[in-house]
C-alpha positions as CSV (number, residue, x, y, z in Angstrom):
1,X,72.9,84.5,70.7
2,X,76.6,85.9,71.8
3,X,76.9,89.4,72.2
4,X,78.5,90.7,68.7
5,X,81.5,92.6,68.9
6,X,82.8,94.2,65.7
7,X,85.1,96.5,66.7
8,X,87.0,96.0,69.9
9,X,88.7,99.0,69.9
10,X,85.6,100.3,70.2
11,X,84.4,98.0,72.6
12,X,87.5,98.6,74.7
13,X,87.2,102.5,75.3
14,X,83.3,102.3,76.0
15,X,84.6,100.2,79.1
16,X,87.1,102.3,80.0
17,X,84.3,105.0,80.7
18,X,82.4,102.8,83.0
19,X,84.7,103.5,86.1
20,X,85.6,100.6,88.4
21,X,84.9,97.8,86.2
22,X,87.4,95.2,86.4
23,X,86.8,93.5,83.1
24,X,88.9,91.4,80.8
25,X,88.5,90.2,77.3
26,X,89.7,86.3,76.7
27,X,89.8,85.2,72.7
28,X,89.0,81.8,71.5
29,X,91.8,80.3,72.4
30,X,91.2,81.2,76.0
31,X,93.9,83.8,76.3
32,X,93.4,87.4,77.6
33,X,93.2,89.8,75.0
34,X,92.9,93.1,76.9
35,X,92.3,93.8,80.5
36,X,91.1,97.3,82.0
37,X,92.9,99.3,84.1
38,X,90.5,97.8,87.2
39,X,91.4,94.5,86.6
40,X,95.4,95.1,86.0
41,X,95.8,97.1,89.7
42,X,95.1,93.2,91.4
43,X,98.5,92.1,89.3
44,X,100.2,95.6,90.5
45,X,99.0,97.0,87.1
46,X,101.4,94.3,84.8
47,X,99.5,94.6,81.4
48,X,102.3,92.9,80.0
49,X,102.6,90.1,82.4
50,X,98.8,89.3,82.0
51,X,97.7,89.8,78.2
52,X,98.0,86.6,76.5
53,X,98.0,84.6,79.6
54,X,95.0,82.1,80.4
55,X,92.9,83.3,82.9
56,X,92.8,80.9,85.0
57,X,96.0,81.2,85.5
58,X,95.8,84.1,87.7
59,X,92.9,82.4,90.1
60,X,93.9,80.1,92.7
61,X,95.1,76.2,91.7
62,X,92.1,74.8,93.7
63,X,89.6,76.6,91.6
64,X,91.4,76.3,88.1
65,X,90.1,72.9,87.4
66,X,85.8,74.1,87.8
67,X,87.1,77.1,86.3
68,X,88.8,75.4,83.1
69,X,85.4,74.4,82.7
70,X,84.0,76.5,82.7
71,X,85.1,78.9,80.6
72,X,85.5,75.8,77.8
73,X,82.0,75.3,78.5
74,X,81.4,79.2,77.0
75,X,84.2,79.1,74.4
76,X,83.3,75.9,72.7
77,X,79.2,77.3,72.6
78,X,77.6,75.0,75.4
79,X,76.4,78.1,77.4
80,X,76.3,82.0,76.9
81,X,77.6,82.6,80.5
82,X,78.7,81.2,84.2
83,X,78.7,83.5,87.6
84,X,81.2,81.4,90.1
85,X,82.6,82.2,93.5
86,X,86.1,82.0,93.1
87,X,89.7,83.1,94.7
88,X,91.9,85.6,93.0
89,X,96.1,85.4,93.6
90,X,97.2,88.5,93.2
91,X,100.7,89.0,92.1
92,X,102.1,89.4,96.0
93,X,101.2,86.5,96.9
94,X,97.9,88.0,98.4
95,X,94.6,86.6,97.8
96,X,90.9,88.2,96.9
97,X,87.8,86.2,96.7
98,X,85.1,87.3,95.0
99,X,82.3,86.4,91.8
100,X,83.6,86.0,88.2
101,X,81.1,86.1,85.1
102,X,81.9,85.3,82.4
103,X,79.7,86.1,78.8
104,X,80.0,85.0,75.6
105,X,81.0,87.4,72.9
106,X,81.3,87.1,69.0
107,X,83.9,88.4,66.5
108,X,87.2,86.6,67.0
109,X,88.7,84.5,65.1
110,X,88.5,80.6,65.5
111,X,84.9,81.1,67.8
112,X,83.3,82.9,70.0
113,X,85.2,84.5,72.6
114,X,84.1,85.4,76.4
115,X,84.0,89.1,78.3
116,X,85.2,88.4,82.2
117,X,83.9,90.8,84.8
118,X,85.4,90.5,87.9
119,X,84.2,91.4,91.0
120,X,85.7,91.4,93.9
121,X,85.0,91.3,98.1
122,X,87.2,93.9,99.1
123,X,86.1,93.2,102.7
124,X,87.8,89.9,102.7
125,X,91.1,90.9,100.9
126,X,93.6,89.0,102.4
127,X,97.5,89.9,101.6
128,X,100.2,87.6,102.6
129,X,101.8,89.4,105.5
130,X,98.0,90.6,106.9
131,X,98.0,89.6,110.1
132,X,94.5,91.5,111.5
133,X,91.7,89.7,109.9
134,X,91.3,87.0,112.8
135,X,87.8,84.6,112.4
136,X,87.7,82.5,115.5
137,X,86.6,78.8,114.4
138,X,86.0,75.6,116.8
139,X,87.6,72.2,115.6
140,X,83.9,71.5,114.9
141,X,83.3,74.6,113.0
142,X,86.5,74.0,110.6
143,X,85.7,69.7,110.5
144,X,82.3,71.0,109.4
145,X,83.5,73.7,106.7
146,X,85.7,70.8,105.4
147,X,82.4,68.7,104.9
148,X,81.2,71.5,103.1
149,X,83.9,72.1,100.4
150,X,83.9,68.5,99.6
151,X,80.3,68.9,98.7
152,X,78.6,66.7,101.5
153,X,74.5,67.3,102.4
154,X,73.8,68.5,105.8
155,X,72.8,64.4,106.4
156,X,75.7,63.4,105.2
157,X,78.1,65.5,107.5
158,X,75.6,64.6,110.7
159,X,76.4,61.4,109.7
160,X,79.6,61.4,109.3
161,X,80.5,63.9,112.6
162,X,77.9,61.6,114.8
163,X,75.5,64.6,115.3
164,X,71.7,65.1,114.6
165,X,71.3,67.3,111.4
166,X,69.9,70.1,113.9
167,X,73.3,70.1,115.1
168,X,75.0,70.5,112.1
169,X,72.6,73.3,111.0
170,X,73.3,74.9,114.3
171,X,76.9,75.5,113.3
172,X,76.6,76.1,109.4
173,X,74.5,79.0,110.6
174,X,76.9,80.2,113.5
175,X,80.0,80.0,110.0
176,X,77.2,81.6,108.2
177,X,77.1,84.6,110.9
178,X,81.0,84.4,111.1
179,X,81.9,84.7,107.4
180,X,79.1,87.0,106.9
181,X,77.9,84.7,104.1
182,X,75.0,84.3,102.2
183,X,75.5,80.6,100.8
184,X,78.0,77.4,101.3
185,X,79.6,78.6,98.2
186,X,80.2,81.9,100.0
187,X,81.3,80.1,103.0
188,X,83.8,78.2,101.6
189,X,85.3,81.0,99.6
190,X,85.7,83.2,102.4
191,X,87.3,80.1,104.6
192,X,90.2,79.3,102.1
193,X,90.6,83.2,101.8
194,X,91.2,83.8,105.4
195,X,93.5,80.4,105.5
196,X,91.1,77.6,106.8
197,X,90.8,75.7,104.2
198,X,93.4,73.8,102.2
199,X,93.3,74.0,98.4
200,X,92.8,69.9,98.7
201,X,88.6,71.0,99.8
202,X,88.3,73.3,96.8
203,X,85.6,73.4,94.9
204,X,82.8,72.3,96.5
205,X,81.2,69.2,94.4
206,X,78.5,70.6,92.3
């Protein structure tokens, strides 16, 4: 069963106290109700720019459409919660990847509504004019990472590249290393953060 939440006021303080928690509350129509202070400071601290907005709106156009989904998915009662990888655009034109979960709450009018916690990689902040973060890729390596946000199996991109599936596994672990990533989801994330992927190769298929 959702969470119940009777009295958002309420609900809204007790978050407050819990320092660092970027957090936003989205009604049933999929707007955002009330963002803390955490989550505001990635859109320069613009409450008014950002409450009744859609979420999605604020993550980047190649992750909108799994992320549309996703948050229908919760909103119309098919599941109580997702946790996806996505890509933040902040309001400089900067962008922060990171993990947003989304959970199910009770209490609004029209259906259930959803509580968005937001958290971010701060190690792989990337801001438009940031110039230092430099990941050296080969033509392989980026051919490879393209394979990957489109979704295809290790046999599929040995396949498709000529090479034995050793190979490819050679180099998913060598942009595994690089990216200082735990999965392909990861991976991806952190390529299109730092600028080698285009929004064309993301998501990856599911």
């Amino acid at each position: 069963m959702p969470i119940a939440v009777n009295d958002v006021e309420t609900f809204h303080r007790a978050l407050l106290m819990q320092s660092g928690i970027s957090v936003a509350v989205i009604d049933a129509a999929g707007g955002i109700l009330w963002a803390s202070p955490s989550f505001l400071h990635y859109f320069s601290g613009a409450g008014e720019k950002v409450v009744g907005e859609c979420l999605s709106g604020f993550f980047h156009p190649g992750v909108k459409g799994r992320l549309d989904y996703l948050l229908n998915e919760v909103l119309e009662g098919r599941r109580i919660r997702f946790s996806e990888e996505v890509t933040m655009v902040r309001e400089n034109g900067g962008c922060v990847g990171g993990n947003l979960v989304g959970v199910a709450v009770g209490g609004f009018e029209g259906g259930p509504g959803l509580l968005a916690l937001w958290q971010p990689d701060r190690s792989w902040a990337v801001g438009v004019n940031d110039g230092d973060r430099k990941v050296a890729v080969s033509d392989m390596g980026r051919r490879i990472l393209e394979g990957v946000a489109c979704g295809l199996s290790t046999a599929k991109l040995a396949s498709r590249l000529y090479m034995s599936k050793n190979g490819v596994s050679y180099h998913l672990g060598e942009l595994m290393r690089e990216f200082q990533a735990d999965n392909r989801t990861e991976l991806v994330s952190r390529a299109y953060s730092v600028g080698l992927l285009k929004v064309g190769t993301w998501p990856p298929a599911t």
